[in-house]
Phi, psi and omega in degrees: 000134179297145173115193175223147162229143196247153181277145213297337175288341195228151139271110191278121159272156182320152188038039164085008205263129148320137173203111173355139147289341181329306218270336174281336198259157220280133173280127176239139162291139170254140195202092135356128157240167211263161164205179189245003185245028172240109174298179148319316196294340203265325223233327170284339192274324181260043200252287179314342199258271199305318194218012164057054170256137162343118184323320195286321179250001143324284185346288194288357161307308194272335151315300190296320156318302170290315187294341219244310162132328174235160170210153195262108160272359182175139171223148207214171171282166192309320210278338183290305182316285172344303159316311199266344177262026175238333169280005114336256189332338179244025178289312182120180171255182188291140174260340172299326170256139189297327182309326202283111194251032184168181176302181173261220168208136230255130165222165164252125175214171204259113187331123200251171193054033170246157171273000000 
């Protein structure tokens, strides 16, 4: 029989290029927002704690966050994404700061340059 059949894991694109479905399906950012009602310690521990990241790229998260407003914690498909910004929202609050009345807070949006 004429033709290709690509096995159900892969897709054949407009000019013959093989491409993952992996690689099709739409990505989201989990995105941090900055707040004045967190310490540094709060936000490495619960980035190491939440998403099993390194002290070192906690840190560096939270640099970017305070200098930026924001920072990309993780990017996923939407149902992981969701999930990872509500264990943000249920973490709590700083017990270092007297101020700190709750978790900090989280958005999902949708990843650019993914299909």
């Amino acid at each position: 029989m004429p033709g290709t059949i690509a096995p159900p894991e892969r897709e054949i694109r407009p000019g013959g290029k093989e491409q993952d479905r992996d690689d099709l399906t739409p990505q989201y950012n989990v995105v941090l927002l900055d707040d004045d009602d967190h310490t540094y310690e709060y936000v490495i521990e619960m980035l190491t704690k939440l998403f099993c990241l390194t002290a070192d790229e906690a840190y560096r998260r939270a640099a970017e966050v305070d200098a930026t407003g924001r920072t990309i914690v993780i990017t996923c498909e939407l149902p992981q994404a969701e999930f990872g910004r509500d264990q943000i929202h249920g973490y709590g609050a700083d017990w270092r700061m007297p101020g700190s009345k709750g978790s900090m807070s989280a958005i999902v949006e949708p990843a650019t340059g993914h299909s």
